[in-house]
Backbone bond lengths (Angstrom), bond angles and torsions (degrees), N, CA, C in turn:
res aa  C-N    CA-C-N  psi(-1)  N-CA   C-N-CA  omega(-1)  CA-C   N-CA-C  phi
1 X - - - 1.457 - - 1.530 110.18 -
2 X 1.251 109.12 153.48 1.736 109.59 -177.64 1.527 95.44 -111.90
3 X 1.705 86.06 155.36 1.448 91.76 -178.88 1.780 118.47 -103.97
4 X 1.340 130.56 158.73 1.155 124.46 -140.79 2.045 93.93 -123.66
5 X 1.411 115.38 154.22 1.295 101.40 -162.44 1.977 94.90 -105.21
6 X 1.296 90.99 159.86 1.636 94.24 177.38 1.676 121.55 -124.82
7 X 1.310 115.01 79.93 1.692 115.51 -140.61 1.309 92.93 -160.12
8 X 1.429 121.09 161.86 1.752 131.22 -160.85 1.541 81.15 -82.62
9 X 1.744 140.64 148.77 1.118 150.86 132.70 1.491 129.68 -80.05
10 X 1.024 101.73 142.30 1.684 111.04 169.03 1.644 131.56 -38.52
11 X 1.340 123.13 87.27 1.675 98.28 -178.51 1.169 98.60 -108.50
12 X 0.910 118.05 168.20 1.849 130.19 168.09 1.402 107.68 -118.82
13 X 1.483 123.04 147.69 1.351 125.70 152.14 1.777 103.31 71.69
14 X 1.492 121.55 165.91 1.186 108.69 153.23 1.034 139.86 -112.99
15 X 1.437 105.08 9.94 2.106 104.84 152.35 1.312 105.81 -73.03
16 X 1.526 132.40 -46.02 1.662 147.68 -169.18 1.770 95.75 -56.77
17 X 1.502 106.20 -50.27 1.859 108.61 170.00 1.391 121.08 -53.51
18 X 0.975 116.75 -48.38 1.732 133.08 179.68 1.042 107.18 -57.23
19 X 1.737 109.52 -37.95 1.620 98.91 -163.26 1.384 98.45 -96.30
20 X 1.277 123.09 -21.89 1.552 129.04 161.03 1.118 97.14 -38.43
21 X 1.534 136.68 -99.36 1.186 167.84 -139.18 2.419 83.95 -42.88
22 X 1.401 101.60 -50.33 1.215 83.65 -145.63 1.706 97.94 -85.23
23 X 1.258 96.39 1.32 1.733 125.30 177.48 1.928 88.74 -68.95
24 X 0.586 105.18 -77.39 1.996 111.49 -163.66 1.471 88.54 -66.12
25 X 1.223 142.79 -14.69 1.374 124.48 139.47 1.087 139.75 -33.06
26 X 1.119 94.40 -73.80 1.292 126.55 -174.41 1.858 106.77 -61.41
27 X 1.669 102.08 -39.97 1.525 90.40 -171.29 1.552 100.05 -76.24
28 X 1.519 126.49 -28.91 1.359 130.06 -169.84 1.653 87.56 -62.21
29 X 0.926 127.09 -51.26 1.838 103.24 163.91 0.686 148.16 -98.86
30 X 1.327 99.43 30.63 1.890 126.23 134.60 1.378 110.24 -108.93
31 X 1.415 115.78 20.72 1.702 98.13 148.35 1.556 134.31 -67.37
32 X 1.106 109.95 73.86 1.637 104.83 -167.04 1.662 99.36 -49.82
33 X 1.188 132.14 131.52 1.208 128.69 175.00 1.613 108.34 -98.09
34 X 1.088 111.14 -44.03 1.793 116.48 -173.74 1.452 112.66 -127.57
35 X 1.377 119.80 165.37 1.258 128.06 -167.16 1.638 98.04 -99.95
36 X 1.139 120.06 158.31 1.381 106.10 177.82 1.823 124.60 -60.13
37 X 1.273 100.32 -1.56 1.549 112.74 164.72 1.560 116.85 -97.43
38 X 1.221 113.65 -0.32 1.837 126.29 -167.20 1.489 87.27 -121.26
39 X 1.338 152.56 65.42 1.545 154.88 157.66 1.474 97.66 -109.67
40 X 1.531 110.00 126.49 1.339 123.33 172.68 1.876 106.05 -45.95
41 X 1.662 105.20 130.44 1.659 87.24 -168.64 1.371 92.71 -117.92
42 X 1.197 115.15 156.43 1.320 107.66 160.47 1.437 131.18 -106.78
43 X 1.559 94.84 151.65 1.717 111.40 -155.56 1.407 97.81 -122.73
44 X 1.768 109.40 171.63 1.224 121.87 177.61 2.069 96.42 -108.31
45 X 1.218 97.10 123.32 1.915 93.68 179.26 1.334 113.12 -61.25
46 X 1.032 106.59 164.84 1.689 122.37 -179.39 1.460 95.32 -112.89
47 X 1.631 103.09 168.69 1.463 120.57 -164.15 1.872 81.58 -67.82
48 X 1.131 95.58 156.98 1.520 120.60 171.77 1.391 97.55 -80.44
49 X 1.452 119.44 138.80 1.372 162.77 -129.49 1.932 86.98 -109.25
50 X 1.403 135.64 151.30 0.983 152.54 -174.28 1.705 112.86 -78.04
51 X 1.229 144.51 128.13 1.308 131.52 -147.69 1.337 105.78 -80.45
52 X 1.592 103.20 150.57 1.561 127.68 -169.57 1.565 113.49 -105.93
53 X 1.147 102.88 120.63 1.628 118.10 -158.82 1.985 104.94 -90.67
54 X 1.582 85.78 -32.27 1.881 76.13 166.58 1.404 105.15 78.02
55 X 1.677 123.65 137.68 1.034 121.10 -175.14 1.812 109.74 -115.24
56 X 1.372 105.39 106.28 1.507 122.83 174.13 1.645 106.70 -58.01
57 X 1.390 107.84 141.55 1.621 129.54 172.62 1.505 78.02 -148.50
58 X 1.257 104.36 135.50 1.786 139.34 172.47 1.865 103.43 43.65
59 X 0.787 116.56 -123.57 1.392 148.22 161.34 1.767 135.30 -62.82
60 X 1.895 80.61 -14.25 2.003 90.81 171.24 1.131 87.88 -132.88
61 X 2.193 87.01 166.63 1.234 92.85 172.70 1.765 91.03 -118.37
62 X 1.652 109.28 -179.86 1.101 113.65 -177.11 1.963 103.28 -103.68
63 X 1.642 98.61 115.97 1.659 91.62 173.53 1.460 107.12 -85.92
64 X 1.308 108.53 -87.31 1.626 116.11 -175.51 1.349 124.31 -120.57
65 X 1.598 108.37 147.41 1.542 98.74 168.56 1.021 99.15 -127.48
66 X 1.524 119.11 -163.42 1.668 129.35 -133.85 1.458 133.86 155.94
67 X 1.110 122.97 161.19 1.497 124.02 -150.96 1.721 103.60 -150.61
68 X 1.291 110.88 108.67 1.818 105.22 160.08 1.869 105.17 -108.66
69 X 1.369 90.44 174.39 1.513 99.16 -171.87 1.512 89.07 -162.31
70 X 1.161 109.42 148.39 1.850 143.82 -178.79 1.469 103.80 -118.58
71 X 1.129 118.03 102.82 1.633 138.55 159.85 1.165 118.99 -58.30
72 X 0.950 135.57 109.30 1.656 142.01 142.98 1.341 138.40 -98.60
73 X 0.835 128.24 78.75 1.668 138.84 167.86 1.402 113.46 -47.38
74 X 1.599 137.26 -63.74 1.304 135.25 -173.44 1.765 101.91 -65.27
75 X 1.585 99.57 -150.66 1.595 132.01 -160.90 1.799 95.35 -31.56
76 X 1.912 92.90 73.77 1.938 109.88 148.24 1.380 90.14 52.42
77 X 1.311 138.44 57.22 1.419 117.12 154.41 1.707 113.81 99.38
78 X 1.680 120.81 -42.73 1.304 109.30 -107.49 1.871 79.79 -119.75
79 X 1.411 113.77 159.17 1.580 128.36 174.28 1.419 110.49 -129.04
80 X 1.001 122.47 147.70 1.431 118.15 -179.38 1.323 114.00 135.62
81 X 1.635 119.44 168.88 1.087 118.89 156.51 1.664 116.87 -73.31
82 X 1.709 113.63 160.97 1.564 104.57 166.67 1.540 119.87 -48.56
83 X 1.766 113.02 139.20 1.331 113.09 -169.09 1.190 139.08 50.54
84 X 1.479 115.45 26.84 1.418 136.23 144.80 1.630 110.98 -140.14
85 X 1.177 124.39 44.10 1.331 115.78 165.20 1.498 111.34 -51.18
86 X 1.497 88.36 174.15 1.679 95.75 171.16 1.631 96.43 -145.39
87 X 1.441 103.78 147.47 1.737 104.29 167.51 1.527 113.25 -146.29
88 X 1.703 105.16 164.09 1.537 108.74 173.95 1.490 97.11 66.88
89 X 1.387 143.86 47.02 0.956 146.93 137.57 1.747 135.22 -21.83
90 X 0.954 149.73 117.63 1.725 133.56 177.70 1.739 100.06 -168.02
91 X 1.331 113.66 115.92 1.164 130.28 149.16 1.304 132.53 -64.03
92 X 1.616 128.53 112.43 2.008 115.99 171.06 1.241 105.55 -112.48
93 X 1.367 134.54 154.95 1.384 131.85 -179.15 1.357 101.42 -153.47
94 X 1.385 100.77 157.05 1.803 126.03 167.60 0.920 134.40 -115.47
95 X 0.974 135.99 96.57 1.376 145.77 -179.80 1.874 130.74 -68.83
96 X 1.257 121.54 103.88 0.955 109.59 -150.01 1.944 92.29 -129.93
97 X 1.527 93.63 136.40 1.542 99.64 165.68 1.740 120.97 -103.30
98 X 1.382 118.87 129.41 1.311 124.14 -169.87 1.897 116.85 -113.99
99 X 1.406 118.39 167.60 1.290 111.15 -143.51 1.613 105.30 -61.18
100 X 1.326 128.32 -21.61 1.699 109.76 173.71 1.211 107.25 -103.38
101 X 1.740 122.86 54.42 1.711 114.40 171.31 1.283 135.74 68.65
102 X 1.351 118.11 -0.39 0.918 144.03 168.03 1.580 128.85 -70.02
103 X 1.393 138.06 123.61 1.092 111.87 178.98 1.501 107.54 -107.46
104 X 1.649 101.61 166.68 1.682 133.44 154.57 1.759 124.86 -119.95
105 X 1.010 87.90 122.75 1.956 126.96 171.91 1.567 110.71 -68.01
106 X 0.995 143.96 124.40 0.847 140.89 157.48 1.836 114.34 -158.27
107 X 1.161 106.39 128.28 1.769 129.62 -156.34 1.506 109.81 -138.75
108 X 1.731 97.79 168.13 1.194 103.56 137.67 1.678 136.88 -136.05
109 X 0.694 109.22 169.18 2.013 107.64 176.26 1.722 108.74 -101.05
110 X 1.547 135.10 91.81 1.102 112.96 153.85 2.075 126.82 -99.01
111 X 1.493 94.66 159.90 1.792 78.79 177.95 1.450 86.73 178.31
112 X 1.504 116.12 171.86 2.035 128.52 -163.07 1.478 89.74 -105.53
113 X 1.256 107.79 124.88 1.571 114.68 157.35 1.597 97.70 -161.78
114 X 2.114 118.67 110.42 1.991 102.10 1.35 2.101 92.91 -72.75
115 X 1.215 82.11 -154.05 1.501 116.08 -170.87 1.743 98.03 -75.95
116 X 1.544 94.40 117.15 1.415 120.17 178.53 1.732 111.43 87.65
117 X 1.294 111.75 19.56 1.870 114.23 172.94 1.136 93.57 -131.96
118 X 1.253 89.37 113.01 1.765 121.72 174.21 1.625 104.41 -67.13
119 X 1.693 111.64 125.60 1.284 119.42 164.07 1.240 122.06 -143.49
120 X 1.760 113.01 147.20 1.501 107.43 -163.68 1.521 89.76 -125.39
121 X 1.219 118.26 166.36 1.589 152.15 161.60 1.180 123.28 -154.24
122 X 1.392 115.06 114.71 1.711 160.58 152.75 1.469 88.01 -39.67
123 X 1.280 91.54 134.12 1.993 111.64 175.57 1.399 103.78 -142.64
124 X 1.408 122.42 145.81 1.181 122.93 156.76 1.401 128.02 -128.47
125 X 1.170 129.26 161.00 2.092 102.77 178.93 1.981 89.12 -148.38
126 X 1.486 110.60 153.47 1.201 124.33 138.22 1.574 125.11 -94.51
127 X 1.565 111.37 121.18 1.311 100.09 171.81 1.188 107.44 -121.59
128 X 1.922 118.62 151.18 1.255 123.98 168.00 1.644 117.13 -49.74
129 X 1.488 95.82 169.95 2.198 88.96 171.85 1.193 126.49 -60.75
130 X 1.723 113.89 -13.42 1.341 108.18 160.50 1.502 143.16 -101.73
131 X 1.526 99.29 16.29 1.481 130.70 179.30 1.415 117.57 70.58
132 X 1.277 100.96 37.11 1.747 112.46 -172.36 1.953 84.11 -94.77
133 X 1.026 133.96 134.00 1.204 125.03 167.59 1.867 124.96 -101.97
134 X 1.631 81.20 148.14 1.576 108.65 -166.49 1.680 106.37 -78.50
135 X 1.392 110.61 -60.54 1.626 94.98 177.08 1.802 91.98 -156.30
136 X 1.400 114.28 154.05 1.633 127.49 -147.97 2.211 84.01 -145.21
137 X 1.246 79.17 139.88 1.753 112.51 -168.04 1.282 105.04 -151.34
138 X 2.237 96.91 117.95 1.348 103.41 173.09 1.563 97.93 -121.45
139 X 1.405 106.18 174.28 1.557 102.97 -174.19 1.680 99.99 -134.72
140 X 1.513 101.51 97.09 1.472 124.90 -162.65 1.451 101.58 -99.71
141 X 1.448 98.77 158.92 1.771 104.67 173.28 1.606 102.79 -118.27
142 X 1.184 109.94 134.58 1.410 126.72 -176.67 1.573 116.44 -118.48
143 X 1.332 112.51 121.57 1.342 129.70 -62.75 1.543 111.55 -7.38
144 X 1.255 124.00 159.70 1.828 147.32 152.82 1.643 76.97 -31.35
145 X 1.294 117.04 142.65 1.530 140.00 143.70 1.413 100.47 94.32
146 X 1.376 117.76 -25.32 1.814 110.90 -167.63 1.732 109.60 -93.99
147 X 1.265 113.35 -103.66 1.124 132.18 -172.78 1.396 113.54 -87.08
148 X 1.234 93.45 113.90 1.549 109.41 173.39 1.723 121.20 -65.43
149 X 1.392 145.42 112.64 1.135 139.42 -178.92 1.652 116.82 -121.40
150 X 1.322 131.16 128.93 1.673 109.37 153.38 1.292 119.28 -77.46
151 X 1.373 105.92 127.42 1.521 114.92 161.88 1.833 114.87 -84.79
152 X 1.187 135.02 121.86 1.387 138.91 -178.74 1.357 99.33 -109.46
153 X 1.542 105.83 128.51 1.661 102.39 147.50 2.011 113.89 -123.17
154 X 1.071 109.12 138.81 1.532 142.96 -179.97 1.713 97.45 -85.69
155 X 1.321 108.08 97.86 1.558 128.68 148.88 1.508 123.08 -38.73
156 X 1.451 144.19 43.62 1.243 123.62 -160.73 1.394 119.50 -103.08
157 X 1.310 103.68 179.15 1.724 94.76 -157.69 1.504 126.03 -46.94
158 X 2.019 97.88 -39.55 1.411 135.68 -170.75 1.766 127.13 -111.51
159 X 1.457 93.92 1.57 1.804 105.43 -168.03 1.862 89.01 -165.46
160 X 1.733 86.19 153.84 1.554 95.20 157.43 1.692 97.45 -126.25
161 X 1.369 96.23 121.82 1.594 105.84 173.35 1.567 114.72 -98.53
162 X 1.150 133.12 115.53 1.569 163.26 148.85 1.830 119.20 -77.27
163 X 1.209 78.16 106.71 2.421 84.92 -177.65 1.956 87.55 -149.76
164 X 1.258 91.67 170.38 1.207 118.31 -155.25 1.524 108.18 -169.46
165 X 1.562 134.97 93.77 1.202 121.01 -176.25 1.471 112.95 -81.84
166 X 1.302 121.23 156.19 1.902 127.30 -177.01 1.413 85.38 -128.11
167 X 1.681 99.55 169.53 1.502 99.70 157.23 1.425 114.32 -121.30
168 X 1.478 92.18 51.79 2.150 100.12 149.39 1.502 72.95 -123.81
169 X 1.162 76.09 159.55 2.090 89.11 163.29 1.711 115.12 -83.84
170 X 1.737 88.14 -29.33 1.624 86.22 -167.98 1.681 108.62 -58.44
171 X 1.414 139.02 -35.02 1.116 163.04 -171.02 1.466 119.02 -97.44
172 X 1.759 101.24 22.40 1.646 107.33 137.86 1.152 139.65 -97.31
173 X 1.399 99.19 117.96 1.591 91.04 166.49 1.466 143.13 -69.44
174 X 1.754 120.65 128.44 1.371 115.55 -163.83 1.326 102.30 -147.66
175 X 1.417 127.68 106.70 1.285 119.26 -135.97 2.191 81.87 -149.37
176 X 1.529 100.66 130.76 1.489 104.38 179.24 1.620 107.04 -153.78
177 X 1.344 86.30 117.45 1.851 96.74 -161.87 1.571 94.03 -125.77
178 X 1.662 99.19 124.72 1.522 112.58 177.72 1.900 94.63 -76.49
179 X 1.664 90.99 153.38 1.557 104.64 -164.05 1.175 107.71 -159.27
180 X 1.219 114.96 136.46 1.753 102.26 -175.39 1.866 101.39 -116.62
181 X 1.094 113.73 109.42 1.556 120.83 160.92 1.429 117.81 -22.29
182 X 1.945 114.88 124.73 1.160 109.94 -7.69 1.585 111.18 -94.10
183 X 1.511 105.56 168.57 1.547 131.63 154.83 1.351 121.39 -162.63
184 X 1.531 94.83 166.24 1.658 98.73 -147.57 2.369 72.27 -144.18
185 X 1.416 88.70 177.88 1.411 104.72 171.91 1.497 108.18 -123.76
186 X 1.686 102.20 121.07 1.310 109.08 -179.43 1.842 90.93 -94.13
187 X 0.587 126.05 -64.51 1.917 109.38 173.97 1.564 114.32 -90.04
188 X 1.329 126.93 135.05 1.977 115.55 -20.51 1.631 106.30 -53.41
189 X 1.144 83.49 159.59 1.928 96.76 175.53 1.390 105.93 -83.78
190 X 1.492 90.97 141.38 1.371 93.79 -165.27 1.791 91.78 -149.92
191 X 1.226 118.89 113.66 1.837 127.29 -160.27 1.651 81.18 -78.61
192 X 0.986 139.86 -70.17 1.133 131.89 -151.18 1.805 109.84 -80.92
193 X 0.705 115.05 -19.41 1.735 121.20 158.01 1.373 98.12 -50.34
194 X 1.438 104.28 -79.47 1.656 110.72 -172.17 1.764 119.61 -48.39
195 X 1.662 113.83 -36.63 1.183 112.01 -178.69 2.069 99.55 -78.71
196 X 1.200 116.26 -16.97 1.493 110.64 164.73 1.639 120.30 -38.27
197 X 1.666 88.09 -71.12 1.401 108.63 -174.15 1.724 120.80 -62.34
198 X 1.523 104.70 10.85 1.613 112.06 160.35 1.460 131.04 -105.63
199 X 2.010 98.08 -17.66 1.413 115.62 161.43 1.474 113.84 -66.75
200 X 0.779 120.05 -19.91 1.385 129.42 -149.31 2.061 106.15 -98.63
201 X 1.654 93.40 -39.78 1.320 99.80 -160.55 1.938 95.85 -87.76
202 X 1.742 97.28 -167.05 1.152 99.57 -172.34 1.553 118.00 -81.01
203 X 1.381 145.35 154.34 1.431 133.05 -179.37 1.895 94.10 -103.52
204 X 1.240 125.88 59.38 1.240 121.93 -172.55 1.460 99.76 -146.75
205 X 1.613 96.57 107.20 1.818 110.05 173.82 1.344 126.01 -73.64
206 X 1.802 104.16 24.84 2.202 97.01 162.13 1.466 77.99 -139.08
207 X 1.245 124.50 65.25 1.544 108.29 166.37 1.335 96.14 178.24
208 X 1.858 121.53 97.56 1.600 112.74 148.54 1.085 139.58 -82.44
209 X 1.226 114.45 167.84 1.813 113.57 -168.79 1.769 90.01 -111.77
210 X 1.769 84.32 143.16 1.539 92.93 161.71 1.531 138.62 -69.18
211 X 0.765 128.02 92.93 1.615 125.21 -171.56 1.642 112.47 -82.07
212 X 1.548 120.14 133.81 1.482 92.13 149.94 1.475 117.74 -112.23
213 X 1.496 112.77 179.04 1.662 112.36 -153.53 1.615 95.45 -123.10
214 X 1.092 135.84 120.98 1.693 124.95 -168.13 1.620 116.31 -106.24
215 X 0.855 107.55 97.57 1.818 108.24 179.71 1.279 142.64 -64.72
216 X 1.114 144.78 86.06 1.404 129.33 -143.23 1.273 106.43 -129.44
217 X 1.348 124.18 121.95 1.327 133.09 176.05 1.812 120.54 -97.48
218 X 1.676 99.79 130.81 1.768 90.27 174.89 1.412 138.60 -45.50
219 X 1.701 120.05 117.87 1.610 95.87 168.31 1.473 133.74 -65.76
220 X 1.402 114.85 135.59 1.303 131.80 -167.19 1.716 89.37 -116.67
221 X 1.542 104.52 142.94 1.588 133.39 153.02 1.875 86.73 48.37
222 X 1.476 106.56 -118.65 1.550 116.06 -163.60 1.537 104.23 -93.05
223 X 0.783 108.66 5.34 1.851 113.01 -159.47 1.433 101.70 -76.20
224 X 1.129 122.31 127.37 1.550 126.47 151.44 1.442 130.74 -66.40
225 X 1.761 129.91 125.87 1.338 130.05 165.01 1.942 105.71 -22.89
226 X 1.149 98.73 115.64 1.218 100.73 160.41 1.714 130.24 -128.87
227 X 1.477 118.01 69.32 1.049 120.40 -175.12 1.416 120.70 -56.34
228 X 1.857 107.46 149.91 1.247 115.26 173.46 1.688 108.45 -111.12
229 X 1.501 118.92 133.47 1.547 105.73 159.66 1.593 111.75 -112.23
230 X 1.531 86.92 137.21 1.888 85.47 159.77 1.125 127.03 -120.56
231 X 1.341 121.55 175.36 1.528 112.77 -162.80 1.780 92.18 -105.76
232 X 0.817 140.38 148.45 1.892 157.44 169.84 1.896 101.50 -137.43
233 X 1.684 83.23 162.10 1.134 97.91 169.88 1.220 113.19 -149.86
234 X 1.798 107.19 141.52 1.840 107.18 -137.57 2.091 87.51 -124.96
235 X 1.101 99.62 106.14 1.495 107.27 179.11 1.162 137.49 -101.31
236 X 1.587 148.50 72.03 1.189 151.77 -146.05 1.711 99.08 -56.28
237 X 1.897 95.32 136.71 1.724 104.03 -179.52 1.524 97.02 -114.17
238 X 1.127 140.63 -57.94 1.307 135.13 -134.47 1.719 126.90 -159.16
239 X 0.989 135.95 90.14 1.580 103.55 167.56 1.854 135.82 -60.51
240 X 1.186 100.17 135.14 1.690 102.65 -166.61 1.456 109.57 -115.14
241 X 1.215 122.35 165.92 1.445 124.92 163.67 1.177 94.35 -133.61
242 X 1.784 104.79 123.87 1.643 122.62 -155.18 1.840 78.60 -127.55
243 X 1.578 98.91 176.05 1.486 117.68 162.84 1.385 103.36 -139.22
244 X 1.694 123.62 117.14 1.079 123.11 -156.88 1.651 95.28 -144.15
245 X 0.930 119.44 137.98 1.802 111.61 -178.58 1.116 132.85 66.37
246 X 1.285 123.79 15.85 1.577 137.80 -151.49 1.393 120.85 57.55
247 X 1.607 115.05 32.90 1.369 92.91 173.59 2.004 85.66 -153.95
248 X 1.321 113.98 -170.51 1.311 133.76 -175.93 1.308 133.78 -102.02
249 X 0.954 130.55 104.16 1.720 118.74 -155.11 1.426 107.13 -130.59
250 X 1.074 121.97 168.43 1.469 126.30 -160.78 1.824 92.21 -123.07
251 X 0.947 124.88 110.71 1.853 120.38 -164.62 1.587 108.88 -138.39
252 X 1.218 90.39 141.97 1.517 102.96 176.61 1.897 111.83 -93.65
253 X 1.274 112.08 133.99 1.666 127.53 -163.53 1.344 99.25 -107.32
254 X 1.860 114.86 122.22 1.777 116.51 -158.37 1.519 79.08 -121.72
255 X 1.685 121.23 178.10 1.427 131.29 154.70 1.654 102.52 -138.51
256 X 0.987 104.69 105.24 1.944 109.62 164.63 1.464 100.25 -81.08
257 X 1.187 74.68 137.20 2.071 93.59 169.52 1.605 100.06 -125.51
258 X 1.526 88.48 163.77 1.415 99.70 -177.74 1.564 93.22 -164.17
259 X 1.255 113.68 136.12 1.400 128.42 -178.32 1.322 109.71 -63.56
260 X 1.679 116.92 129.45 1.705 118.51 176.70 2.000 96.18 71.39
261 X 1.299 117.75 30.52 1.526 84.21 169.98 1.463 89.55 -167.79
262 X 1.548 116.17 159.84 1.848 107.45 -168.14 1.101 115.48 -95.60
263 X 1.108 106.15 129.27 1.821 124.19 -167.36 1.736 113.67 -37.27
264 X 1.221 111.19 152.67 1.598 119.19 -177.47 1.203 112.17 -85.35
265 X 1.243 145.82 -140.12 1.193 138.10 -153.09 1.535 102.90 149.68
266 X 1.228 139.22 98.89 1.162 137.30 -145.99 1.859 111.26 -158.39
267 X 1.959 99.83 119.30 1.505 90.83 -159.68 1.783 94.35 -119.64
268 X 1.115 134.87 118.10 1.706 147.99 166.09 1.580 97.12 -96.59
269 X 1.629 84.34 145.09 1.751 117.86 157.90 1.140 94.23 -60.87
270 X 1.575 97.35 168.76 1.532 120.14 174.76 1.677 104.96 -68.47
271 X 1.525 126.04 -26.26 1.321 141.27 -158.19 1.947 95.03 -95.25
272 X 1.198 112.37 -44.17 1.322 121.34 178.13 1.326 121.09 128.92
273 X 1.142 100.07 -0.01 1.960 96.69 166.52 1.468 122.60 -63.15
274 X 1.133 97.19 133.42 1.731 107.94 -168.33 1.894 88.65 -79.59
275 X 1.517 104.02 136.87 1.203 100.44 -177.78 1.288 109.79 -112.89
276 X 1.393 116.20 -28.02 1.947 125.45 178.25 1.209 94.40 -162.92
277 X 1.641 94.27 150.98 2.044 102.16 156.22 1.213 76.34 -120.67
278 X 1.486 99.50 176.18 1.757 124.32 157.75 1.557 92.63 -159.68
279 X 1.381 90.91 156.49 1.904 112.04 165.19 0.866 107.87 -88.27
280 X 1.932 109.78 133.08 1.517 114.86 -174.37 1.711 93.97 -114.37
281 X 1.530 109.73 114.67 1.322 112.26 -172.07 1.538 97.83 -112.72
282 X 1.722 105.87 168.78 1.725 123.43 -177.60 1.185 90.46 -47.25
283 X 1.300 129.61 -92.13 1.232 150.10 -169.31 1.358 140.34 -65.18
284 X 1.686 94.49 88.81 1.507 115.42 -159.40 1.704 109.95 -39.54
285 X 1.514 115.69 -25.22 1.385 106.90 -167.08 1.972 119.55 -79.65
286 X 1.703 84.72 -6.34 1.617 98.36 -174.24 2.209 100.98 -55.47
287 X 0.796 111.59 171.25 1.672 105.47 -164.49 1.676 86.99 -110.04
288 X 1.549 98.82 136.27 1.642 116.08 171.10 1.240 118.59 -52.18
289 X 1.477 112.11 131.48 1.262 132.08 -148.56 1.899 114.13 -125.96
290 X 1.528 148.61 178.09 0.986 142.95 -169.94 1.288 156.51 80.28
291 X 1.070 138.09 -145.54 1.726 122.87 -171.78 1.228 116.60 -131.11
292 X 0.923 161.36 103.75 1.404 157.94 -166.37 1.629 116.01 -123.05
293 X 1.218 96.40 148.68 1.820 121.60 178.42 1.724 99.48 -65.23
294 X 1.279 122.27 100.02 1.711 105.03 -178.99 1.604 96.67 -118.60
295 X 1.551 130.60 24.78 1.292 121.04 152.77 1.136 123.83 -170.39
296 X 1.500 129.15 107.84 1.315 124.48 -168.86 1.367 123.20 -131.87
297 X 1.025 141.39 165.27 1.688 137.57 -162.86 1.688 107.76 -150.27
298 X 1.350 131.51 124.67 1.230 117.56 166.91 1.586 114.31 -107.80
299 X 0.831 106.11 123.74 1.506 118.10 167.76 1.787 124.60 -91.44
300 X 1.177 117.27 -40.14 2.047 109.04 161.65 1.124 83.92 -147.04
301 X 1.601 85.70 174.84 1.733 120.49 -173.01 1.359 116.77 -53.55
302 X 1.291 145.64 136.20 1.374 152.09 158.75 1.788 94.18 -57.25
303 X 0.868 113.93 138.80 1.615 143.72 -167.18 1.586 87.00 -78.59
304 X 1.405 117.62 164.87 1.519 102.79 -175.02 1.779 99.54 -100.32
305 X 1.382 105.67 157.29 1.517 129.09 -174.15 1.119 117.72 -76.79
306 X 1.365 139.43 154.34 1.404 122.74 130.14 0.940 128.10 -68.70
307 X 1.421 131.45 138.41 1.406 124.66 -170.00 1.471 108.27 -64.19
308 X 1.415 118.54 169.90 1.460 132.71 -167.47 1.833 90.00 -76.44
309 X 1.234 91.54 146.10 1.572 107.52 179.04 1.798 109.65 -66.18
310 X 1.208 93.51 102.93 1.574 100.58 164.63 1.821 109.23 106.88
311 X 1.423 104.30 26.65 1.476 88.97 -155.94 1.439 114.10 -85.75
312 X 1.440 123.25 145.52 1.670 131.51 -173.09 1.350 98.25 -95.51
């Protein structure tokens, strides 16, 4: 299986955006996530494990780390628009709790763009105590190969704000998009964005919550950020006991919708780790699709949660 990249893409123009937009659609359902031997299975849990004390450096401690990966089976590997693919995709991250309960993210992104040039990007995130996140930092090169920049975006109650200082002025980014809570950004992919926007919503299976989904494509040459939002609606189905990563988890089962496109399928810990999506399409014979958790480690206790909004 090839692996699939998770990183802002190239659009041009705004028909070339649109058709982007419906391009990373379309491939997100063609994210094959698992092989027909890699399907979330379900298990019966085992007694819970003896408590994890977690190993402190300064002021944090270290909870968990972890690994997603994006499957691709079709067109050689590769995602993207023509002449900016990306391949061999794989996300690792750390998860870290700090002295008021709060957590920090910190990862990296490697993957080939073109094919066979190795490239990495440094991420960082603040998340609240319930891992809904506050503001997310990548450390991009503008153009690919030159100048290295962080792009930050700020979670706020009423806007998501995105800036990025350069030293031209013309080639800052300063970007402020009204938003109504919740939303998360489904492009770039971002697992813990998406597992946000399930803390957030309702845990009640005859009633979805509106979500919106924020799209954001890399600036290239003269082009201006031109984000897209859409509106979805994110509906809690089920609690499951899956086996996902080599271990057993007790997870809650979401469905995002989105108008004109086939619904998501989306499984979180009780704590909020996004553990898999997949695309749930008409046609059962289409081949399993999505993102999955393929390595994780806990080291101490997750701090306690608020429960999911609305739960029965």
């Amino acid at each position: 299986m090839k692996k699939l990249l998770l990183t802002f893409p190239a659009v041009l123009g705004t028909a070339s955006r649109l058709a982007g937009f419906a391009l990373f659609l379309g491939l997100f359902g063609l994210f094959p996530l698992y092989s027909l031997d890699q399907r979330p299975t379900i298990v019966t849990l085992l007694p819970e494990s003896p408590g994890l004390t977690g190993t402190a450096i300064g002021n944090r401690v270290k909870v968990a780390d972890g690994e997603y990966q994006i499957l691709q089976e079709g067109n050689s590997g590769a995602v993207g628009p023509d002449g900016r693919e990306i391949y061999d995709f794989q996300e690792s991250w750390t998860l870290w709790r700090n002295a008021n309960g709060r957590y920090e993210l910190e990862g990296e992104r490697s993957f080939e763009s073109p094919r066979w040039v190795k490239n990495t990007n440094r991420f960082e995130a603040q998340l609240s105590r319930d891992l809904t996140p506050n503001r997310m930092t990548e450390f991009l090169q503008f153009p690919p190969g030159r100048e290295r920049r962080a792009v930050s975006c700020e979670f706020l109650s009423s806007a998501l704000h995105c800036s990025s200082p350069a030293t031209h002025l013309a080639r800052e980014i300063n970007l402020r998009l009204a938003v109504t809570p919740p939303y998360g950004f489904i492009w770039p992919i971002s697992p813990f964005s998406l597992s946000g926007l399930t803390r957030q919503a309702e845990r009640d299976p005859e009633h979805a919550s509106p979500v919106q989904l924020v799209f954001v494509a890399e600036p290239i040459a003269n082009e201006p950020i031109s984000p897209l939002i859409l509106a979805g609606q994110l509906q809690y189905a089920e609690k499951q006991n899956l086996f996902i990563a080599n271990r057993a988890w007790e997870a809650y089962k979401f469905s995002l919708k989105i108008p004109s496109h086939p619904a998501l399928l989306l499984w979180t810990s009780s704590e909020g780790v996004l553990l898999s999506v997949k695309t749930e399409h008409a046609d059962a014979r289409w081949p399993v699709e999505g993102m999955q958790l393929t390595r994780f480690h806990q080291w101490a206790e997750f701090s306690d949660h608020p429960a999911l909004n609305h739960d029965r």
